[in-house]
N, C-alpha and C positions, 0 to 999 in steps of 0.2 A: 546732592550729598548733604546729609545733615551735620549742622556743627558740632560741635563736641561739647557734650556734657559739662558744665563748668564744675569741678570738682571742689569748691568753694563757695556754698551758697549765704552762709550767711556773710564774708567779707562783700559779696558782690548784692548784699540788699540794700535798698536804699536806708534812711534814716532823716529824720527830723532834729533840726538842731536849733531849738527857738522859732525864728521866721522861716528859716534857710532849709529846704529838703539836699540834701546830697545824696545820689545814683549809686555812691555806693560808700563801704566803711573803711578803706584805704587812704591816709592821708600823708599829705608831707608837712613837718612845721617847720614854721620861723629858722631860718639859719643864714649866718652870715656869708653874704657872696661876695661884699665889696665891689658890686656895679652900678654904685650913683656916680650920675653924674652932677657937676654942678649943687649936689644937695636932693636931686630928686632922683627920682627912678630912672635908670635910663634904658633905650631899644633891647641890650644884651639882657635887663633883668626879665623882659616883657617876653623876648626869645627863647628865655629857657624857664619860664612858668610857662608858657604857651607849650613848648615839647612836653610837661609834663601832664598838662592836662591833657593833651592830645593822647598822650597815652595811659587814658584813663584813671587817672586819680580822680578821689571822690572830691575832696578838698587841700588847696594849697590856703598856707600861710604863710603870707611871707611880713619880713622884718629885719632890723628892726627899724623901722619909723619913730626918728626922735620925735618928742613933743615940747620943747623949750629950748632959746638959745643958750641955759646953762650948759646944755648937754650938746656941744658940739661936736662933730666927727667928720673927717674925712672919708669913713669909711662906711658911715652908713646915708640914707637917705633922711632929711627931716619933714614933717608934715606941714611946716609952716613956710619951706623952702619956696624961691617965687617958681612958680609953673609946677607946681608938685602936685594941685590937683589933674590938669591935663596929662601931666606923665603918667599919674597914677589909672587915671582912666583908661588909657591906651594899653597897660598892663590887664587891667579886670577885665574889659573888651576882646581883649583875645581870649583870656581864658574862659571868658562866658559864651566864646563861639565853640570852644571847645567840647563845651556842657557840663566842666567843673564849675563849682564854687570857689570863692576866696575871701579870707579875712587878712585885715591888717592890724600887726602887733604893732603897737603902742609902746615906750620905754623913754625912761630916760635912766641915764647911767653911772649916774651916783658919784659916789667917790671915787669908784673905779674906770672913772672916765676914760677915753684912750683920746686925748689933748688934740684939738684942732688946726694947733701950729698959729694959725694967725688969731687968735684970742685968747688973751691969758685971766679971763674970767675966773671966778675961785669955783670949783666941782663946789655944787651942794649933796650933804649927805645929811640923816637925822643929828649926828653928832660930829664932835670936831675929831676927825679920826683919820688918822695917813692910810691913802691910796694903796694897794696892794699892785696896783698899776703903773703905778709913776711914784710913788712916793712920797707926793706930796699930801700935806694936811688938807683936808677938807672944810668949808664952811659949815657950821651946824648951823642949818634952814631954823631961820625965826618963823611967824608965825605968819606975817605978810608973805615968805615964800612960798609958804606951804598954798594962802589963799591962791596967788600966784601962778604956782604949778598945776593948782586943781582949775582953773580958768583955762589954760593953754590945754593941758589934756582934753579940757573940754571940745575946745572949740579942735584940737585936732580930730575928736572921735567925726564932730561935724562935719568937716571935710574930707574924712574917707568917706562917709555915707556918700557925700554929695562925689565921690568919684567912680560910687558905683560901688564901691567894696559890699557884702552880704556882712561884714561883719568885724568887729574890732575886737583884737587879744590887747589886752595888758601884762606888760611881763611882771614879775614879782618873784621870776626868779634870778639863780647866777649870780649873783652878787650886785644885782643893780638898785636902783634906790627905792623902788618899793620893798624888795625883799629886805634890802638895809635896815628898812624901820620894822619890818618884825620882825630879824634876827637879833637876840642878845649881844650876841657877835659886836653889830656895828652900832645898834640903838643904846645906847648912856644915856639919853635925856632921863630929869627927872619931870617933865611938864608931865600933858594929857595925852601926848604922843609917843612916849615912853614909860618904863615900869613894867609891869603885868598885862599878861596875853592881850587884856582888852583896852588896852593903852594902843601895846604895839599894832597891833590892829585897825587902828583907828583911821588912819590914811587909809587902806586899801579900801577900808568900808566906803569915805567918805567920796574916795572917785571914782568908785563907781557907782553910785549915788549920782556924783557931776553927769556924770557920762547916759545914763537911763535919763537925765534931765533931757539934756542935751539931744539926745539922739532917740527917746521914747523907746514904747516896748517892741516896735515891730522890728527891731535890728538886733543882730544877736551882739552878744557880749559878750565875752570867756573873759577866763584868767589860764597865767601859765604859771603853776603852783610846783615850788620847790619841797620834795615830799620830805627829804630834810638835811642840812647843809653839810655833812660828810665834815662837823670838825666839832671836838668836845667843846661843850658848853651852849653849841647851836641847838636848832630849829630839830625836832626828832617829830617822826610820823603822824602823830599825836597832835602835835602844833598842826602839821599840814592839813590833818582832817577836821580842825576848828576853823581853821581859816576857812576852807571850803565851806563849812557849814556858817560860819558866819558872810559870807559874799552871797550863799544861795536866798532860793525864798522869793517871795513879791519884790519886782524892782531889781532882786541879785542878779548874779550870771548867767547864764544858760549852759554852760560848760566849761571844764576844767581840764588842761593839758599838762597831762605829770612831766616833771621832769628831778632834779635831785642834783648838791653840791652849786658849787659855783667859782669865781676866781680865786677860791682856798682849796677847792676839791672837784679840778677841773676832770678825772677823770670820769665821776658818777655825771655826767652828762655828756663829757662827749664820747664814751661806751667805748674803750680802745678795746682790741681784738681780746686780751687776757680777759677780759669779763666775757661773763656765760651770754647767752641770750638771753635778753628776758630777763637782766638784772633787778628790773623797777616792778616785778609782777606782783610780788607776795603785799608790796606797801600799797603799789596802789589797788589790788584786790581789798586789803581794809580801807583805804578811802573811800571806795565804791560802795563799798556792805554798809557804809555808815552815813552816806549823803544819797539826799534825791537828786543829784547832777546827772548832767551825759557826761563820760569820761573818757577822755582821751588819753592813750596810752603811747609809751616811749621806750627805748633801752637797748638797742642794739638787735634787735629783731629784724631777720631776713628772711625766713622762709614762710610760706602761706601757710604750712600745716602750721604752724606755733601761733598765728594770728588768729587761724580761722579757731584753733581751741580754747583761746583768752575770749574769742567772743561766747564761744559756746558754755564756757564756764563763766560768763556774766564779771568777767573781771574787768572789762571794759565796755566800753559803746562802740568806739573807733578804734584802730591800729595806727600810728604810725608808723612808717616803714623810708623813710626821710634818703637816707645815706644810699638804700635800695635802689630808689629814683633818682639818685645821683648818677649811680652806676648804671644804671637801666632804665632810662625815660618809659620805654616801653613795658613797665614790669606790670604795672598790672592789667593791660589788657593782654600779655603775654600768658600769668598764672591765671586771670580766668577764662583763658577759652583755650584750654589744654595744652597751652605753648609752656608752660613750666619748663620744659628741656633746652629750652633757647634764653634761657635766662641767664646775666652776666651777673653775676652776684658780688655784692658790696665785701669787702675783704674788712673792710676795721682798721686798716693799717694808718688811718688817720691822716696821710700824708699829700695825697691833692686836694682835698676837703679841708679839713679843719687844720692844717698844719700852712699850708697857702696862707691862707685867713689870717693866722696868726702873726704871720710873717708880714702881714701887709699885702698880700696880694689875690689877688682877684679869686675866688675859687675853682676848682677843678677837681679832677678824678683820676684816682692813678688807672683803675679800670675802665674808663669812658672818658679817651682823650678829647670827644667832643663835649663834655659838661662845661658848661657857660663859654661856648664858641658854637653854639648851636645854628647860626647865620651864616658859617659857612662851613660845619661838620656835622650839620644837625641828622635825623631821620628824612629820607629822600634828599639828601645832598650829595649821596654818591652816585660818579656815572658810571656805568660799564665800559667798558675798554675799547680802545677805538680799533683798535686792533691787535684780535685775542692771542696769546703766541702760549708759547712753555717756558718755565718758570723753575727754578731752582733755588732754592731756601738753604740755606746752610747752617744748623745750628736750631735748636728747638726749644731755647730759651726763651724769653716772653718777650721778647722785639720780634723773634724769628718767626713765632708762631703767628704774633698778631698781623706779621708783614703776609705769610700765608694766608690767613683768612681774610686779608682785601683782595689780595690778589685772584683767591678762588671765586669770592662773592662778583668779581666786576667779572668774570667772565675766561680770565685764564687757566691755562692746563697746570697746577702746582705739584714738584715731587718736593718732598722737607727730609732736610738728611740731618742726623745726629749723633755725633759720633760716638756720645756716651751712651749705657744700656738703658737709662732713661732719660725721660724727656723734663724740663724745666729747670736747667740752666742751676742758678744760684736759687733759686726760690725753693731746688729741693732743700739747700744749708739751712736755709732760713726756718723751712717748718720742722726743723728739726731743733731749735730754739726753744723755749716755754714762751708759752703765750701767741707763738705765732705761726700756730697750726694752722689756721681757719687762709693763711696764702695761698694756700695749696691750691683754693676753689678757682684763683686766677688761671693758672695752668690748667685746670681737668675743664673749666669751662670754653676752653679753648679750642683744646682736645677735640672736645665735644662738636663743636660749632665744626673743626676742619674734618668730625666723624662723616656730620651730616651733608658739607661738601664733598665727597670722594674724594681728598684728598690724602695720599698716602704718607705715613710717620716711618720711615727708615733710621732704626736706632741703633745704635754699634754700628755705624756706615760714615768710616772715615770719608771725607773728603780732598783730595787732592787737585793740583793743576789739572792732573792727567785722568782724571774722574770728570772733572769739567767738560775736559777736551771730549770725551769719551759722550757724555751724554748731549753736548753741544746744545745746549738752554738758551732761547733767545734771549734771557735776563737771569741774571744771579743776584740774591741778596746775599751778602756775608753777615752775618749773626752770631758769630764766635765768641762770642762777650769777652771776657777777661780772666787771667790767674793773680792768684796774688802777687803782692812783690815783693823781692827777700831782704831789702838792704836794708830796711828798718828807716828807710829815709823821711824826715819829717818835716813839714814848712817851718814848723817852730826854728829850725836850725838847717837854714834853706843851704850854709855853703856846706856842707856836710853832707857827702854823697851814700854814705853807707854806715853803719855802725860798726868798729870793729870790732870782729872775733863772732860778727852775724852768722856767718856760715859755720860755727859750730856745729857737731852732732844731737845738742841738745835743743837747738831754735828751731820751730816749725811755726808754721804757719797756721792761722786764725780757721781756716777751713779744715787744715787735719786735725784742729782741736776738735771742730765739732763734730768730724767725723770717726773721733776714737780712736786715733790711731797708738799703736804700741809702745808704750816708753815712756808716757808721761809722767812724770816726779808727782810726789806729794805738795811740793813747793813750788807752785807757778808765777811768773812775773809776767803780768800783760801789757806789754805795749800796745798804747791806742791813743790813736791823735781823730779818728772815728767820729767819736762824738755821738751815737745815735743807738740804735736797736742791734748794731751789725757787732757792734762792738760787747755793748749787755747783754746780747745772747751768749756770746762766745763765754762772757764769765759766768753767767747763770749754768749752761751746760756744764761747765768745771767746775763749778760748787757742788751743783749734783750729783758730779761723780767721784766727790768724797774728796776733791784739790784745796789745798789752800791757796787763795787767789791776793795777789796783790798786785793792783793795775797801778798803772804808771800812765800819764797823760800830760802834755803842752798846756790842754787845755784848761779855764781858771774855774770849771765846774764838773762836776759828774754826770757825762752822757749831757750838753747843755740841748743837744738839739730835741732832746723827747720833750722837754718845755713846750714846744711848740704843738708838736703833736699828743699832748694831752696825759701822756702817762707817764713822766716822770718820776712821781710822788708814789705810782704802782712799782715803780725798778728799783728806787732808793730803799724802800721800805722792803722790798722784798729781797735787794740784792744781800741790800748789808744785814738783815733780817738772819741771812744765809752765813754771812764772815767774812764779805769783801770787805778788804782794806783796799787805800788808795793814799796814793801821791798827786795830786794836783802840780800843774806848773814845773814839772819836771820832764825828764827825758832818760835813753839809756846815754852812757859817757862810752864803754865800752862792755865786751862781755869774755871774760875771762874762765878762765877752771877756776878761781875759787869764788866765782859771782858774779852777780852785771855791780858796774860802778853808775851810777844814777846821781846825777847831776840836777839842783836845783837852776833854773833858767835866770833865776832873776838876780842870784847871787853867784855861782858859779861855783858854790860851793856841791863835792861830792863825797856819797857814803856809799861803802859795798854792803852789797846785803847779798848774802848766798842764796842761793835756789835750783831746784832741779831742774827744771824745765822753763824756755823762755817761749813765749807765743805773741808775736803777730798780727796784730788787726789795725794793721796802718794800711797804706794806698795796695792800688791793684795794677796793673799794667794790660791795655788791652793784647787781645790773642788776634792779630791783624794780619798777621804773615800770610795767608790766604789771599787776603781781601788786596795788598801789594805784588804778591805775585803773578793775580790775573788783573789788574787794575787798566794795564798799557796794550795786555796781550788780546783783549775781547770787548767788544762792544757792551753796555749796558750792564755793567758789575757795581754793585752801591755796597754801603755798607751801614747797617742802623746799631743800635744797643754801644754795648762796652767797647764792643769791638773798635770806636770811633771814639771812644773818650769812657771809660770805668765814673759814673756815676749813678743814679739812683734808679727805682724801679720805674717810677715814671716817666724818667726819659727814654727807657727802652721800649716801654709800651710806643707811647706818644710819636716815636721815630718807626716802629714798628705798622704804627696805623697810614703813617706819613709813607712811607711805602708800599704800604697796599693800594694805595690811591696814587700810586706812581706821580709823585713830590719831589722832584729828586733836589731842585733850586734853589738858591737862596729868595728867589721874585717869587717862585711857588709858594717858597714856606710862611714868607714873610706878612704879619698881620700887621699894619699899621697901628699904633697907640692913640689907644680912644675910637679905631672907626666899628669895633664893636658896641662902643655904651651909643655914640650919638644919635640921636633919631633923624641927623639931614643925612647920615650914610648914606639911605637907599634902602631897599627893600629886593628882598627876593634875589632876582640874578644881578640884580647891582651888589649884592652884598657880596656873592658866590667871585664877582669881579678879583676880590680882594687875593685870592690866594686862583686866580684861573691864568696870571701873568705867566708868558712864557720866558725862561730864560735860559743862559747854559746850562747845561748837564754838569751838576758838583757831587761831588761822591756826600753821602749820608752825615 
């Protein structure tokens, strides 16, 4: 049988990048995981650069590798850390069996450091300029730190060579201290390092200058060039394509990776779902037409045809496709060799990727529960069933489906029943939000996957005890997720069981707001203790349809948790852009015919303010009545998602997957901390040990 056409010939040609040929023009950059250990790389970073190469990328990047102990971090690796060439080695060693490439970025991180806890070292920045990070003032680098910092970059560039790396990125963007001294932004000096473009400039020139000393021409170099900083008075297109041209040439770079914004305008880099695809195409198509670099391109790009057409129109050299191979290690040997239909596609939702990260914690995927746990949920770490039986799904929400698709994949017979006429749970509410259409993909690539198992989707198919009884399922998963909940109860005001006069004709809840229903006033009042995208949608959709909105919140910020996940500054801008007003630190006190009385928390002081219509987007309460009624009465009944506790998408996937792979235990589920980074863990079925313990049967 012949293989299939690969429908993407130029992504799949190789390419020349300085010393370094890459197999092909699909790449993943630099992003933060937070798996050092001890200061260096550790087993879990080398695990899941390894999956990725394995599944065909041309080139990883990873980073960031600090180079100086100004710039200390718990959360990333340093290049001078002790053992950090050996760890490092053991990282490029795998992926060079793979037959990927890899480079290491380079950084230190300025003023916007994120503080090491045990060194209270002053952040160096070009100028004396407060932290946008921590708050703190920054040292403005004398001339001896600059000499300094250009030694240490040096001798870092040396020791990734000596670990094998192909090649060293310097970041210069995001807000870190290279980019610091060629933005206006942060750069005040008035020396040689400050001033006019060719002031500003002068660092970047001058290290990589150290760096081609250091490390000669047979290694490549890049830069990671901010096309321009998403805030008045910065860095604009223009700049980016000087710099580039000033780094290239004899001695310069060998390539350049776009990227755009930084910790002022976190969302032009980390591309949350409201951006287009392909946001960075038009800037860096002019960087391109203006330098002889290779260029590497960025911005929120998932599909192959948009890749494979940026190459064909010479807008770039590479694709990265980053957040892609988060969600799908296997994506691009998938899209070229006609598997494009089994691709789990990156959603944008920001929230196991870059919102983890933010938080401090390790990264993950809300789509790809095994993203950086690849040791013991990686590709080929599922077993088939040890004894295949039939299977009943209840509920076709995104735990229910994803619990059905391990379940079919390891070998069992699955029926999925769903009571509504469609299938996805909350995620239908959700794309019916602004900006967060592109969810939807989780659901339909689901779909998809249980199409091509024979797995049947029964919709409008209540289920009952006596449904159960009736089809007699050697296992049942309950996946009924959750409904909202009416009392308006808030932790702000935890003895407080209800609001009164909640049960009004005029109070509905946060789900019939987005779903239209009849009756809503001109004059809405949104409670929401939320915090996040669940709550901004529900107002964005009621600004749209012509409501005056004025939310009400415990909380001391507006929506605090989208901070996290990167698009904040995109909701603020856009909400109040729209007319939302807001009360911060308040609550309802009660809700009356002639108003709700709204209570400040911190004073206790209250005003009435009239309105027509009140809505809802506080807590949920699971729909469990099922999953309690056959709990005692039948062997082998779990239950994963809301249905077990209403919280985020992630955790419904994640217990959804933990189900497929019939996990039922706390020994099962349980990863011990740190035995993913170490490298004395073990290897292979030692690692698989961790989660293969058997224990009692605990419901989901």
């Amino acid at each position: 049988m012949n293989a299939p056409e690969n429908p993407y010939p130029l992504l799949a040609a190789p390419i020349e990048v300085g010393s370094m040929s890459c197999r092909n023009r699909i790449l993943q950059t630099a992003h933060s995981k937070l798996f050092m250990e001890r200061g260096a790389e550790s087993r879990r970073n080398r695990d899941y650069q390894r999956e990725r190469a394995r599944g065909g990328a041309g080139l990883l990047i990873t980073g960031n590798h600090l180079v100086h102990p100004t710039s200390p971090s718990r959360s990333f690796a340093s290049s001078h850390a002790t053992d950090a060439v050996a760890a490092n080695r053991r990282v490029v060693d795998a992926v060079h069996e793979e037959g990927a490439r890899i480079i290491c970025q380079l950084n230190h991180l300025g003023a916007n450091e994120v503080p090491a806890m045990d060194t209270l070292t002053p952040f160096w920045a070009p100028s004396s300029i407060r932290s946008h990070t921590t708050g703190d003032i920054a040292k403005a680098m004398e001339k001896s730190d600059i000499e300094e910092l250009l030694a240490w970059w040096g001798q870092a560039a040396e020791l990734s060579r000596e670990a094998g790396f192909d090649g060293v990125e310097v970041h210069m963007g995001h807000g870190w201290l290279v980019h610091e001294f060629l933005s206006p932004i942060w750069n005040h000096r008035t020396d040689e390092y400050g001033g006019p473009f060719e002031n500003r400039v002068r660092l970047a020139a001058e290290l990589i200058a150290e760096l081609r000393r250091r490390v000669g021409e047979d290694f490549v170099v890049g830069a990671r060039i901010s096309l321009w900083d998403g805030v008045a008075g910065g860095l604009e297109v223009e700049d980016a394509i000087a710099v580039a041209r000033t780094l290239s040439g004899d001695g310069g770079i060998d390539y350049a990776t776009m990227t755009a914004g930084g910790v002022q305008a976190p969302p032009l880099y980390g591309s949350p779902s409201d951006l287009p695809n392909g946001h960075l195409l038009e800037a860096t198509a002019r960087l391109k037409a203006e330098t002889d670099l290779i260029v590497l391109t960025v911005g929120g790009m998932n599909r192959p045809a948009e890749a494979e057409l940026v190459l064909a129109d010479g807008i770039a050299d590479m694709v990265a496709m980053t957040r892609e191979q988060i969600a799908d290690p296997e994506f691009v040997a998938k899209v070229t060799s006609g598997r494009e239909d089994e691709v789990y596609h990156c959603i944008r939702a920001n929230q196991g990727c870059i919102g983890r990260v933010n938080r401090g914690l390790p990264i993950g995927c809300t789509v790809n529960p095994a993203a950086g746990k690849e040791a013991v949920f990686g590709v080929g770490t599922q077993r088939p069933a040890e004894s295949p039986g039939r299977w009943l799904v209840v509920g076709a929400g995104p735990a229910g489906l994803k619990a059905a698709v391990g379940l079919a994949e390891r070998g069992h017979s699955v029926v999925l029943r769903e009571a509504a006429e469609e299938v996805g749970g909350q995620v239908r509410l959700i794309t019916r939000t602004p900006g967060r259409e592109r969810l939807g993909l989780l659901v339909s690539d689901l779909v998809d996957h249980l199409g091509r198992l024979g797995v049947p989707i029964e919709t409008g198919a209540e289920v009952s005890a006596a449904t159960v009884a009736d089809l007699d399922p050697d296992g049942v998963v309950i996946a009924t997720g959750a409904r909202p909940a009416r009392s308006g109860f808030t932790i702000a005001r935890p003895l407080r069981e209800s609001i009164p006069g909640v049960d009004s004709e005029n109070v509905i809840s946060a789900w019939e707001a987005i779903e239209g229903v009849d009756g809503i006033g001109e004059d809405v009042l949104l409670l929401e203790d939320d915090g996040g995208r669940y709550a901004a949608g529900v107002a964005e959709v009621l600004l749209d349809g012509g409501h005056r909105v004025h939310l009400v919140t415990p909380l001391d910020t507006l929506f605090p948790n989208t901070r996290f996940t990167g698009d904040m500054g995109l909701l603020h801008g856009r909400l109040l852009g729209k007319g939302l007003t807001y009360e911060l630190g308040s609550w309802a006190e009660e809700i009356g015919p002639d108003g709700v009385s709204i209570v400040t928390l911190a004073t206790g002081r209250s005003v009435l303010r009239a309105v027509d219509t009140v809505v809802l987007a506080g807590a949920r309460e699971p729909a469990d009545e099922l999953y309690f009624e056959l709990r005692d009465a039948r062997p082998q009944v779990h239950r994963v998602g809301d249905c077990v506790a209403p919280r985020g998408l992630d955790h419904a996937i994640y217990e959804g997957f933990l189900a497929g792979r019939e996990l039922w235990s706390t020994e099962q589920r349980h990863i011990p901390l740190g035995a993913l980074e170490t490298w004395d863990a073990g290897e292979g079925e030692e690692a698989m040990a961790l989660v293969a313990t058997a224990g009692p049967t605990l419901d989901g």
